[in-house]
Biopython code that builds the backbone (N, CA, C, O; Angstrom):
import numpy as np
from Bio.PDB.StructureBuilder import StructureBuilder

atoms = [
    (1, "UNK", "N", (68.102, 85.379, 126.668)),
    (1, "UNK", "CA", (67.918, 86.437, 127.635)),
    (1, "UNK", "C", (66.824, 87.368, 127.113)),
    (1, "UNK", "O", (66.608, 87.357, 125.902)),
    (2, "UNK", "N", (66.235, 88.033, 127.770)),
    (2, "UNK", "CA", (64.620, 88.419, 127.174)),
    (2, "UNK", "C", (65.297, 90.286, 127.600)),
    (2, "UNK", "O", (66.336, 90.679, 128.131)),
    (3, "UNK", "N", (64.424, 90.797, 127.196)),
    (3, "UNK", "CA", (64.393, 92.642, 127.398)),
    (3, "UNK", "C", (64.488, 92.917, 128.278)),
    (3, "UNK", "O", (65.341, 93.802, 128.204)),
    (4, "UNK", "N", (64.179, 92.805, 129.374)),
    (4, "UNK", "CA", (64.235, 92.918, 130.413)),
    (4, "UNK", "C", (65.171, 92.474, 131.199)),
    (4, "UNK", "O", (65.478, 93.238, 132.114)),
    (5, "UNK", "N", (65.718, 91.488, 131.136)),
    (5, "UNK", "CA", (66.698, 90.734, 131.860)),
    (5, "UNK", "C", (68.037, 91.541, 131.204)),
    (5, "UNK", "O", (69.037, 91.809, 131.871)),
    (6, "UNK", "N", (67.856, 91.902, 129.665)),
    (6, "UNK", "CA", (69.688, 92.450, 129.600)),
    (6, "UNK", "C", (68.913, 94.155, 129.655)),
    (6, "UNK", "O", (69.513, 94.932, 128.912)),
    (7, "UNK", "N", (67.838, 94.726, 130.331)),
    (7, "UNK", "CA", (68.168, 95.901, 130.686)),
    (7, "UNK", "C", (67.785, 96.116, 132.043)),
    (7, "UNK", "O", (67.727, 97.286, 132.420)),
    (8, "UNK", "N", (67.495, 95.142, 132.898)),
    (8, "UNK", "CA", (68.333, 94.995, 134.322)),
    (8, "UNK", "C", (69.712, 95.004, 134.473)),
    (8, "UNK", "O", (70.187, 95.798, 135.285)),
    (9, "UNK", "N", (70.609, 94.105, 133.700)),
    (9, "UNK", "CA", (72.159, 94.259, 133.652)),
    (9, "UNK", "C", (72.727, 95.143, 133.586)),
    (9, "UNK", "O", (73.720, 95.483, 134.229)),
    (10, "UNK", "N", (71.830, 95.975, 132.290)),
    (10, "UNK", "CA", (72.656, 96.867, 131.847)),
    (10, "UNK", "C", (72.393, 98.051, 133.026)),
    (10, "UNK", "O", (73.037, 99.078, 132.808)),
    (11, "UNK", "N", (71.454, 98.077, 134.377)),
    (11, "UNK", "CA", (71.502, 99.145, 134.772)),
    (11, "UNK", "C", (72.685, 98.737, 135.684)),
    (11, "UNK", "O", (73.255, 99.713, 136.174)),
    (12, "UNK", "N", (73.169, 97.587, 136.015)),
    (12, "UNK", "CA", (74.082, 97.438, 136.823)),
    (12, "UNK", "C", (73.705, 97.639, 138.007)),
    (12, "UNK", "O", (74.487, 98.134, 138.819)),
    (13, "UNK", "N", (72.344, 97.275, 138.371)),
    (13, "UNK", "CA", (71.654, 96.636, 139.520)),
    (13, "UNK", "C", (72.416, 95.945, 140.366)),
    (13, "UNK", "O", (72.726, 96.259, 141.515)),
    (14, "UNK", "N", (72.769, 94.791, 139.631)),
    (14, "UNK", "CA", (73.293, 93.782, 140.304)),
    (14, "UNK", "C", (74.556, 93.692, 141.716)),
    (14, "UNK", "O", (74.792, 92.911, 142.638)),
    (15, "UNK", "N", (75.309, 95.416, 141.026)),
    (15, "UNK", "CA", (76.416, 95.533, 141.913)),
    (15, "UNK", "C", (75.974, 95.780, 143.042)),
    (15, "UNK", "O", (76.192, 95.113, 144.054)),
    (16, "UNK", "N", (75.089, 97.104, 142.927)),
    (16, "UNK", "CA", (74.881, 97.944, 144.035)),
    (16, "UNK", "C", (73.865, 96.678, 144.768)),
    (16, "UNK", "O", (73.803, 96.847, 145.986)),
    (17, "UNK", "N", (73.201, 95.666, 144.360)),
    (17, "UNK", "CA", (72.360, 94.826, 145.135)),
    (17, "UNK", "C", (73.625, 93.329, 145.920)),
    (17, "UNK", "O", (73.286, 92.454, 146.716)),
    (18, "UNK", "N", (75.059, 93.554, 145.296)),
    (18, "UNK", "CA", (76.004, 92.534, 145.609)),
    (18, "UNK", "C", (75.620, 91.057, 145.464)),
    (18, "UNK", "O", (75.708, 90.106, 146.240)),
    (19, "UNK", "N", (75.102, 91.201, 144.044)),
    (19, "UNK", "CA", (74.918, 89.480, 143.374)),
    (19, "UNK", "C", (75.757, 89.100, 142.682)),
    (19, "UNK", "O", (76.514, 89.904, 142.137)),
    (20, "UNK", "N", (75.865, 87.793, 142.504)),
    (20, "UNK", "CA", (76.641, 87.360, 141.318)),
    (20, "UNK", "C", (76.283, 87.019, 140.140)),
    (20, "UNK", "O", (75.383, 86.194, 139.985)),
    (21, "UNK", "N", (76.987, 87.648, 138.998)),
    (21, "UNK", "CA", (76.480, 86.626, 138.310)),
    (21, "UNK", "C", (77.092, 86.009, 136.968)),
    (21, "UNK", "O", (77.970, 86.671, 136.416)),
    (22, "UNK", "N", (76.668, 84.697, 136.355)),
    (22, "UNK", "CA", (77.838, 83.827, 135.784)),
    (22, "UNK", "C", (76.991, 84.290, 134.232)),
    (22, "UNK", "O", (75.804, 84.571, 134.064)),
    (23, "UNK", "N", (78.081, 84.236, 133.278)),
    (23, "UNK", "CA", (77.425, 84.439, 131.666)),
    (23, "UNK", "C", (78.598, 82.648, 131.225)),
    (23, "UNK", "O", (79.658, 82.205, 131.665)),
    (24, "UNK", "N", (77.901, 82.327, 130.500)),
    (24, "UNK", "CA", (78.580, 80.799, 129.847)),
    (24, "UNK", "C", (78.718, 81.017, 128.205)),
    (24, "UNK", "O", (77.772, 81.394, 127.514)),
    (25, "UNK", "N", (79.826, 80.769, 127.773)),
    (25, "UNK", "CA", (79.648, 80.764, 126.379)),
    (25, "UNK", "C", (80.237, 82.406, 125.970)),
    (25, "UNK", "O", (80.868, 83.090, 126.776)),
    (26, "UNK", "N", (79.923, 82.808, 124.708)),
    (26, "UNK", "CA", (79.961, 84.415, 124.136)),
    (26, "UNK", "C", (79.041, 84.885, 125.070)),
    (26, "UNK", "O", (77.924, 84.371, 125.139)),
    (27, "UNK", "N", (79.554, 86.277, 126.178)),
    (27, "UNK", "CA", (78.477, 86.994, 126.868)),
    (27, "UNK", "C", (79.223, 88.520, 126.718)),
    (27, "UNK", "O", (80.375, 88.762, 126.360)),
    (28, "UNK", "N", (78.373, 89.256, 127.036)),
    (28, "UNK", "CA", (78.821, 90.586, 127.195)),
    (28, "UNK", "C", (79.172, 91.438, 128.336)),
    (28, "UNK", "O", (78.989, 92.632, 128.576)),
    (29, "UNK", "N", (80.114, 89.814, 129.402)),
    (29, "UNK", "CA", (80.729, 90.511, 130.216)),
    (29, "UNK", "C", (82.091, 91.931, 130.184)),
    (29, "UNK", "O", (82.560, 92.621, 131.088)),
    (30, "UNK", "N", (82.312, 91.884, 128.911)),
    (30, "UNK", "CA", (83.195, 92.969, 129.164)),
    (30, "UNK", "C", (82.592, 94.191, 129.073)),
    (30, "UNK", "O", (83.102, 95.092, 129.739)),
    (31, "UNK", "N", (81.288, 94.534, 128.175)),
    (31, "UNK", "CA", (80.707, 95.348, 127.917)),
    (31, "UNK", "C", (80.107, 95.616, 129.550)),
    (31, "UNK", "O", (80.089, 96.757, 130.014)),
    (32, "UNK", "N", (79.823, 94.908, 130.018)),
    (32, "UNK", "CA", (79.050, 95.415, 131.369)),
    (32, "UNK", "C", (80.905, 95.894, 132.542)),
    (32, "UNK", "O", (80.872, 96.687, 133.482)),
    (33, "UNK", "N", (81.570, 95.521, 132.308)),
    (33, "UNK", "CA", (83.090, 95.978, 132.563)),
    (33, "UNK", "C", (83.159, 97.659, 132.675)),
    (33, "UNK", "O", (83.455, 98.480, 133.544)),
    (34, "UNK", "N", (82.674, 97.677, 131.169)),
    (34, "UNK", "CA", (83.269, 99.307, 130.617)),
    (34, "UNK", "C", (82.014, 99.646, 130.645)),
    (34, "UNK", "O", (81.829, 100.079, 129.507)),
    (35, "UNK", "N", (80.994, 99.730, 131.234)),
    (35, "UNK", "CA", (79.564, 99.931, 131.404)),
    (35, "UNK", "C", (79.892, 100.655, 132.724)),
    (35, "UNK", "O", (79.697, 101.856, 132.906)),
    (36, "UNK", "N", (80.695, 99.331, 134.122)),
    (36, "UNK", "CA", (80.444, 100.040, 134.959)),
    (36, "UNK", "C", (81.488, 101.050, 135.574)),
    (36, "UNK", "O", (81.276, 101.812, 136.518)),
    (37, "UNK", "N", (82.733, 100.897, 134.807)),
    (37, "UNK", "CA", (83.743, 101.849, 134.739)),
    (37, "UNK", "C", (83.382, 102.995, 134.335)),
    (37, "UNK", "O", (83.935, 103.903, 134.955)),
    (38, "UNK", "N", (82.209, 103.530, 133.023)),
    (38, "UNK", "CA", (81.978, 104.690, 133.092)),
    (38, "UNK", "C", (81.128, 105.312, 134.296)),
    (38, "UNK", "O", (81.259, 106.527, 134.440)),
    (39, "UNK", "N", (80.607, 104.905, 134.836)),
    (39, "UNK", "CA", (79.315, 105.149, 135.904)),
    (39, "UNK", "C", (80.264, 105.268, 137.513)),
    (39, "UNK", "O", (79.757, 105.471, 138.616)),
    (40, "UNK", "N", (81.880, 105.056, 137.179)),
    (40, "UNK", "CA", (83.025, 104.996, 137.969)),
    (40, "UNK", "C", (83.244, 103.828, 138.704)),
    (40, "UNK", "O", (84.248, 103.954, 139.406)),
    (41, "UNK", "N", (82.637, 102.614, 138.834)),
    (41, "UNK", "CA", (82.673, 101.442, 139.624)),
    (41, "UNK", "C", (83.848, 100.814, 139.527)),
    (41, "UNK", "O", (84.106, 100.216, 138.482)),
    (42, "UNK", "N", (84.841, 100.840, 140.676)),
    (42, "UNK", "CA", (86.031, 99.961, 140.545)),
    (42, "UNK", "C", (86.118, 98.692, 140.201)),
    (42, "UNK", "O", (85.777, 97.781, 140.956)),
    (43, "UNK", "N", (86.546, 98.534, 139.125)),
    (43, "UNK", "CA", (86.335, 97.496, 138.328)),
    (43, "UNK", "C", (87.634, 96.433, 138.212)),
    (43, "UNK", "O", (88.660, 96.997, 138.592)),
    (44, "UNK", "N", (87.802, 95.402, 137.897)),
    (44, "UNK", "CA", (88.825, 94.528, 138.017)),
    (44, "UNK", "C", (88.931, 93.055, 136.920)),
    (44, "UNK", "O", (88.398, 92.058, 137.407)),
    (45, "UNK", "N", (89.269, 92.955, 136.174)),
    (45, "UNK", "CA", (89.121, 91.714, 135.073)),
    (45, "UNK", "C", (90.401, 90.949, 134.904)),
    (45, "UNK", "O", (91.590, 91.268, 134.868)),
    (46, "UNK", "N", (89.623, 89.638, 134.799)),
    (46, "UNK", "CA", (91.079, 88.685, 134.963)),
    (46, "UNK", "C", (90.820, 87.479, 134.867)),
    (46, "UNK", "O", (90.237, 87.241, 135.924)),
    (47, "UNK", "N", (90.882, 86.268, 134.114)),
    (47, "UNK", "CA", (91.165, 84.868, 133.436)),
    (47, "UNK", "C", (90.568, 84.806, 134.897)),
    (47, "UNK", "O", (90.604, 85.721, 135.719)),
    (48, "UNK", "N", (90.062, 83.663, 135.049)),
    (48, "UNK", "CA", (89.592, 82.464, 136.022)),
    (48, "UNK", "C", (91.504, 81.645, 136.243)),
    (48, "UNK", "O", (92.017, 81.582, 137.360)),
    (49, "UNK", "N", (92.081, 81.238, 135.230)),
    (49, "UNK", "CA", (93.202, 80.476, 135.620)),
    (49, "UNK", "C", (94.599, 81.611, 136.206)),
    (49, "UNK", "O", (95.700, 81.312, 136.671)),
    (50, "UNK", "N", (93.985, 82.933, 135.942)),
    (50, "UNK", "CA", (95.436, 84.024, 136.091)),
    (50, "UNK", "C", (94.830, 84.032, 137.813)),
    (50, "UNK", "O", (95.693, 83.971, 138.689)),
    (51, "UNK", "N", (93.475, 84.102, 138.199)),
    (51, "UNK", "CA", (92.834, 84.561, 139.362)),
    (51, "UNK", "C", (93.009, 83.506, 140.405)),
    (51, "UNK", "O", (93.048, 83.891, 141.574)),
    (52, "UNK", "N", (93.151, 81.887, 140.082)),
    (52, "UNK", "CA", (93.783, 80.965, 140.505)),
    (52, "UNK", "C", (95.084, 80.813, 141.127)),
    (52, "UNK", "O", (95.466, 80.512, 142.258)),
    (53, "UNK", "N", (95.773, 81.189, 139.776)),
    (53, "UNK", "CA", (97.299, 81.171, 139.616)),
    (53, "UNK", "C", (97.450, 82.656, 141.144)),
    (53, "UNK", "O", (97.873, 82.296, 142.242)),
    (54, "UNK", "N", (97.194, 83.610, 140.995)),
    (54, "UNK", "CA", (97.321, 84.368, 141.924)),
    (54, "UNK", "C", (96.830, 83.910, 143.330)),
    (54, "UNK", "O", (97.686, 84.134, 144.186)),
    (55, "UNK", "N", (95.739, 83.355, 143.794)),
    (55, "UNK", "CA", (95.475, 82.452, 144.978)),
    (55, "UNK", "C", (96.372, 82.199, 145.459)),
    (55, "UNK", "O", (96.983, 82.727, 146.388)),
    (56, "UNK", "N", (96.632, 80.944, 144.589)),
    (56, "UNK", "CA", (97.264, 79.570, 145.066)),
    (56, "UNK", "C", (98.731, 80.029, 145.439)),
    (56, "UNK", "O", (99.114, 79.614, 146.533)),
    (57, "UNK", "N", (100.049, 81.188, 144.381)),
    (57, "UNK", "CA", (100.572, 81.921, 145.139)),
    (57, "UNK", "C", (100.327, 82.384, 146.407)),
    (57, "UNK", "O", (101.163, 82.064, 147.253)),
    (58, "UNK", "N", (99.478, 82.997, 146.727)),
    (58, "UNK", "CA", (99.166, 83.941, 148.033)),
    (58, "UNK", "C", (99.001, 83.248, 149.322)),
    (58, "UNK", "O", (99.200, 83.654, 150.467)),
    (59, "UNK", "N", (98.458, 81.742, 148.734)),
    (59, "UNK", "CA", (97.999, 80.560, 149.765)),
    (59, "UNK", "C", (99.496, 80.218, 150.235)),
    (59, "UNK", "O", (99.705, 80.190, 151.447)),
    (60, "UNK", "N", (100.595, 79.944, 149.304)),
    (60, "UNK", "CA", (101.740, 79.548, 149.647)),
    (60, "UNK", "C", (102.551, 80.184, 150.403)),
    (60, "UNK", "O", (103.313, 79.655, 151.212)),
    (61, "UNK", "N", (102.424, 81.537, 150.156)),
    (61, "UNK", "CA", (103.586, 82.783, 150.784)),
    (61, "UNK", "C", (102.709, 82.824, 152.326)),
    (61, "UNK", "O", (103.196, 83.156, 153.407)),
    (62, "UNK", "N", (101.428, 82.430, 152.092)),
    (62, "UNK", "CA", (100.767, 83.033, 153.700)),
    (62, "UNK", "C", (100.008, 84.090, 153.332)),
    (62, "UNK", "O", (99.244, 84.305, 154.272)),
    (63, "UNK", "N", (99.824, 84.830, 152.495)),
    (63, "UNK", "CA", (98.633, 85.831, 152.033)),
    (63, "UNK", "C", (97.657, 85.812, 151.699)),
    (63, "UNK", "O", (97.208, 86.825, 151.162)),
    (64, "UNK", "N", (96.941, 84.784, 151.835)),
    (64, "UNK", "CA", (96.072, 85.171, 151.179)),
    (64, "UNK", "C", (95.130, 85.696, 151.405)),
    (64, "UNK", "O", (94.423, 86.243, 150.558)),
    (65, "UNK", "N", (94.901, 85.644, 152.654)),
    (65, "UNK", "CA", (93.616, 87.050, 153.407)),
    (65, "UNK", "C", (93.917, 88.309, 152.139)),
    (65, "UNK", "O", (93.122, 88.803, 151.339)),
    (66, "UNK", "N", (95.495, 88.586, 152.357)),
    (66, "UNK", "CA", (95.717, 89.884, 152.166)),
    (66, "UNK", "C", (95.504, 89.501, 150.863)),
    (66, "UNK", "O", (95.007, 90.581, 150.543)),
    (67, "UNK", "N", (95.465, 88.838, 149.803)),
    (67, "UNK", "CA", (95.432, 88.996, 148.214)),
    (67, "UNK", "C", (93.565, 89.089, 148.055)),
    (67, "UNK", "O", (92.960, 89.933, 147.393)),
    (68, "UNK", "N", (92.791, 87.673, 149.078)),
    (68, "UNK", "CA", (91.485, 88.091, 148.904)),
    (68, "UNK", "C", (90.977, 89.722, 149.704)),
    (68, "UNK", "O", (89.874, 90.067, 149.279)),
    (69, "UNK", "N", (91.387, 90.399, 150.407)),
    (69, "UNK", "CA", (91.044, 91.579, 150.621)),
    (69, "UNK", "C", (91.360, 92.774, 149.694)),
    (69, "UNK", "O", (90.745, 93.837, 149.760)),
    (70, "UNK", "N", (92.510, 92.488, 148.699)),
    (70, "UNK", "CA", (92.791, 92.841, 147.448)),
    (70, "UNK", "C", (91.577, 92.826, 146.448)),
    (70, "UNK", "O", (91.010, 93.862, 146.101)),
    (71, "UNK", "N", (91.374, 92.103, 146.197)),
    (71, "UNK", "CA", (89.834, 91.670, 145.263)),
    (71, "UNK", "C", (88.767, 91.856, 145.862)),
    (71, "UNK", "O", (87.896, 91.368, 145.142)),
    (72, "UNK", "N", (88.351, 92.244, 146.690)),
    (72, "UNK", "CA", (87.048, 92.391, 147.490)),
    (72, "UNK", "C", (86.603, 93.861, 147.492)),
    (72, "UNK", "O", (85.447, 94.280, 147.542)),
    (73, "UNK", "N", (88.040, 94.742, 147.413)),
    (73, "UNK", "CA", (87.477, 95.916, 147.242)),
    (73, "UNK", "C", (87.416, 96.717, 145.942)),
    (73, "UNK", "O", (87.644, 97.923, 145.846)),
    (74, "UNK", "N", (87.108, 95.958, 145.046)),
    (74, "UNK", "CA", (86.128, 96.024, 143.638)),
    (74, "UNK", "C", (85.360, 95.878, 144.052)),
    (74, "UNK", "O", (85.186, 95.141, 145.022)),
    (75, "UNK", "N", (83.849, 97.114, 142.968)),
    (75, "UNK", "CA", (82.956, 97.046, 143.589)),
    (75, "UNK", "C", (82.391, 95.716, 142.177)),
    (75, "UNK", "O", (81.428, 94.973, 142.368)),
    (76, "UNK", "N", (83.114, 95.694, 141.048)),
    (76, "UNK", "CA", (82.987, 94.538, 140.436)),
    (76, "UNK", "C", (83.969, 93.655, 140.266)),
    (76, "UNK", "O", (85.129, 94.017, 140.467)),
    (77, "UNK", "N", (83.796, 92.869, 140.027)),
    (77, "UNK", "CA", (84.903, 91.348, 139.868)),
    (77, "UNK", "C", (84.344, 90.574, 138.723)),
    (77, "UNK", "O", (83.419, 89.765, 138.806)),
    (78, "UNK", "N", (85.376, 91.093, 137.026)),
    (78, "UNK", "CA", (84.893, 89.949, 136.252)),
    (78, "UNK", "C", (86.163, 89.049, 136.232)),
    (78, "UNK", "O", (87.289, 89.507, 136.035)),
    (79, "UNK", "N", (85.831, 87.412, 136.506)),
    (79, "UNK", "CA", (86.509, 86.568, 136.008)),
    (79, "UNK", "C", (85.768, 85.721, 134.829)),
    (79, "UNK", "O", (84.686, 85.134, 134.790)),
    (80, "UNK", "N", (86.987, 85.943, 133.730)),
    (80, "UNK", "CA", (86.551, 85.344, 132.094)),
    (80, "UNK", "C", (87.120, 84.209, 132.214)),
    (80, "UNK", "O", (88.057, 84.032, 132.993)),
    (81, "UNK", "N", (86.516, 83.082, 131.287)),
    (81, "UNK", "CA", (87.111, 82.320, 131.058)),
    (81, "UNK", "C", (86.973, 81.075, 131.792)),
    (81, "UNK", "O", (87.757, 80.127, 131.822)),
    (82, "UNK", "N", (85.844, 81.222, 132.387)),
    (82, "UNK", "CA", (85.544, 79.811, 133.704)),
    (82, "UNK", "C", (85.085, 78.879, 132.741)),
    (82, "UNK", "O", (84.219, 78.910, 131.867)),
    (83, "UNK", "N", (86.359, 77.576, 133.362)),
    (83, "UNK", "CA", (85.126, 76.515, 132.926)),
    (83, "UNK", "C", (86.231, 76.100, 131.484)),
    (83, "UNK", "O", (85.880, 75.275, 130.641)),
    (84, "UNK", "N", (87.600, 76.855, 131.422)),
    (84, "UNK", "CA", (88.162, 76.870, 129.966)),
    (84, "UNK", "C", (89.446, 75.502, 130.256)),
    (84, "UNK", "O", (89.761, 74.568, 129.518)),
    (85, "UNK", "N", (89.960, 75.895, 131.644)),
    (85, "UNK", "CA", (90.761, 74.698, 132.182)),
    (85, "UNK", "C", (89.931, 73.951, 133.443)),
    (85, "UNK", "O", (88.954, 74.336, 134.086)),
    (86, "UNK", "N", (90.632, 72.875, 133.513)),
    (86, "UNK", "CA", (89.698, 72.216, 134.917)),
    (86, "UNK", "C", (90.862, 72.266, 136.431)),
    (86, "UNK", "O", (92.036, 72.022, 136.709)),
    (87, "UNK", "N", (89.633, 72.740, 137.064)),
    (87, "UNK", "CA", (89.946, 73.106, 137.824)),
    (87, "UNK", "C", (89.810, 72.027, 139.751)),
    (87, "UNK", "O", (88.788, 71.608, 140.294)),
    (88, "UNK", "N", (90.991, 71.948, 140.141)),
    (88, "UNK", "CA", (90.891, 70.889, 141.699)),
    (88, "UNK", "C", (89.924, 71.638, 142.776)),
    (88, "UNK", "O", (89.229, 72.653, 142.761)),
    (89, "UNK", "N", (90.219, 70.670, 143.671)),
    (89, "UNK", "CA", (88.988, 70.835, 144.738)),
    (89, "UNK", "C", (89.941, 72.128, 145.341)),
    (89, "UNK", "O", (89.346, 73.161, 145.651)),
    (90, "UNK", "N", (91.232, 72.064, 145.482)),
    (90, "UNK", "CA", (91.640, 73.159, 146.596)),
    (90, "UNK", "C", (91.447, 74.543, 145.979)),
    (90, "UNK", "O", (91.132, 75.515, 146.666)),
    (91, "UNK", "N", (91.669, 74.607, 144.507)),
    (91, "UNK", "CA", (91.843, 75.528, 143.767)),
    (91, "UNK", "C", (90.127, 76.189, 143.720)),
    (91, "UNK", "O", (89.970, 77.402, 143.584)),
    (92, "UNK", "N", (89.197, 75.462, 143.819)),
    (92, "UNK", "CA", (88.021, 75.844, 143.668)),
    (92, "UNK", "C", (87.585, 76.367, 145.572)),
    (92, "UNK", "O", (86.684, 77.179, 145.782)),
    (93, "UNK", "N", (88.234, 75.863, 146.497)),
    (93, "UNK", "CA", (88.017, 76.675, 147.733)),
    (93, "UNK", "C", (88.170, 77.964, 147.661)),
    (93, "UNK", "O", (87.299, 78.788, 147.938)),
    (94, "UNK", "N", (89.364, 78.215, 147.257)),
    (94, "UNK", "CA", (89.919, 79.694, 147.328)),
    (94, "UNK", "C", (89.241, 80.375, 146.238)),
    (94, "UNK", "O", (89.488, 81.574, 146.360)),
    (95, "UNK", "N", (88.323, 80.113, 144.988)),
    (95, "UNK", "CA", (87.844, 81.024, 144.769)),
    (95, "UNK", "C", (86.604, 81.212, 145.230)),
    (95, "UNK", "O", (86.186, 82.363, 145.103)),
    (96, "UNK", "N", (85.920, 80.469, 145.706)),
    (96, "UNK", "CA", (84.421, 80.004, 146.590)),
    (96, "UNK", "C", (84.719, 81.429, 147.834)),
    (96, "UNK", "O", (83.961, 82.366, 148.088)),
    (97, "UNK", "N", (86.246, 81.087, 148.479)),
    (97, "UNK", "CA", (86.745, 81.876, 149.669)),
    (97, "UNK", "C", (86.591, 83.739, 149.215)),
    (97, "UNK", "O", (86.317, 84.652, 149.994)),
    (98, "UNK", "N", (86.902, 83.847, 147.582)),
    (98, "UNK", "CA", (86.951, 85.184, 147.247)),
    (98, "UNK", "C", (85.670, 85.755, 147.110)),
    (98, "UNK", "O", (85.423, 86.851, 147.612)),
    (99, "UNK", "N", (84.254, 84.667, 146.039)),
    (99, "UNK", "CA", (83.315, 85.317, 146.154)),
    (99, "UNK", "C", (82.390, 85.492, 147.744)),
    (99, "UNK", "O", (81.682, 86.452, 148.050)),
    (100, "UNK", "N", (82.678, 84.205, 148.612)),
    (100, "UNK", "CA", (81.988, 84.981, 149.617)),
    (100, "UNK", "C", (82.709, 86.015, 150.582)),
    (100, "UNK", "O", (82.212, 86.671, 151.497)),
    (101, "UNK", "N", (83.826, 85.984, 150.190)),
    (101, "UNK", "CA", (84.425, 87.254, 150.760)),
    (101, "UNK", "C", (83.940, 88.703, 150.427)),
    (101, "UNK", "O", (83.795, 89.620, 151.236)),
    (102, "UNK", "N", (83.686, 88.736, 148.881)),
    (102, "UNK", "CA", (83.043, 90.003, 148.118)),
    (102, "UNK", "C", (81.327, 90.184, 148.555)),
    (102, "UNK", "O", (80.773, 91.262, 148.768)),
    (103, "UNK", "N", (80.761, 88.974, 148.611)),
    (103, "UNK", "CA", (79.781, 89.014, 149.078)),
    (103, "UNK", "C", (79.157, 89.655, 150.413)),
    (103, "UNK", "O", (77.975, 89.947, 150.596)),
    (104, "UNK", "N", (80.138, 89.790, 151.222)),
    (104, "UNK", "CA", (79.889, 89.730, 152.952)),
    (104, "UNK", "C", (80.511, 91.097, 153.075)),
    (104, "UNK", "O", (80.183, 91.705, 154.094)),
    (105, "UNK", "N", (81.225, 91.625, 152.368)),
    (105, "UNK", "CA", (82.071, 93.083, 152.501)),
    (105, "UNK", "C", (81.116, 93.980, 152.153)),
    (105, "UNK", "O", (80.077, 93.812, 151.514)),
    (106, "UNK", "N", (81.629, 95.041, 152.689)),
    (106, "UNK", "CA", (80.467, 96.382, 152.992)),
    (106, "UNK", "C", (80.934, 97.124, 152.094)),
    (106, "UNK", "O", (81.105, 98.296, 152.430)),
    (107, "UNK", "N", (81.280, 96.757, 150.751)),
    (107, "UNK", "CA", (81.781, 97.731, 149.524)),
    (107, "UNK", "C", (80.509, 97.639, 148.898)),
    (107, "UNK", "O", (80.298, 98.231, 147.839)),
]
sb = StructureBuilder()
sb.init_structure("model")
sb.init_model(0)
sb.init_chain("A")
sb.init_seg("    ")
for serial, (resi, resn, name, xyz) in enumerate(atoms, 1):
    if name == "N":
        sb.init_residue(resn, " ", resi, " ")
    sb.init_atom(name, np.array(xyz, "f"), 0.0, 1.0, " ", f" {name:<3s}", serial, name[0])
structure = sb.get_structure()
């Protein structure tokens, strides 16, 4: 990552522009977490398999609009840990369903 690229991050551009974006490996997603919590940005962190595990509940009971409208109104969303278990085709809808949900919302 070059100078520029981690002090774009760090202004936390990215939120207020509603991009995504993925770090692989050791990254300093938590630091950009408590970066944008001081600056007050509702913030939200949570395993890729806990963020699943909560879905796929919500899918079952019939909620899950209401669990993805839960997560959408963060104005950030870190999920850690992608990529640590493997993950099915249905299980990968519903989170596909959350980021373009966050994407398309007027937060």
């Amino acid at each position: 990552m070059t100078k520029t690229q981690l002090f774009d991050l760090e202004s936390l551009r990215f939120i207020e522009n509603k991009e995504n974006i993925l770090f692989f490996g050791t990254s300093g997603a938590v630091k950009l977490g408590i970066a944008a919590v001081k600056k007050r940005y509702l913030t939200y962190f949570i395993s890729c398999h806990n963020l699943i595990m909560q879905l796929n509940k919500a899918h079952a009971e019939n909620r899950l609009e209401t669990k993805l409208k839960h997560f959408s109104k963060y104005k950030l969303l870190i999920i850690d840990e992608i990529g640590y278990l493997p993950i099915d085709k249905h299980r990968l809808k519903g989170k596909m369903d959350l980021l373009e949900s966050k994407k398309s919302s007027n937060n």
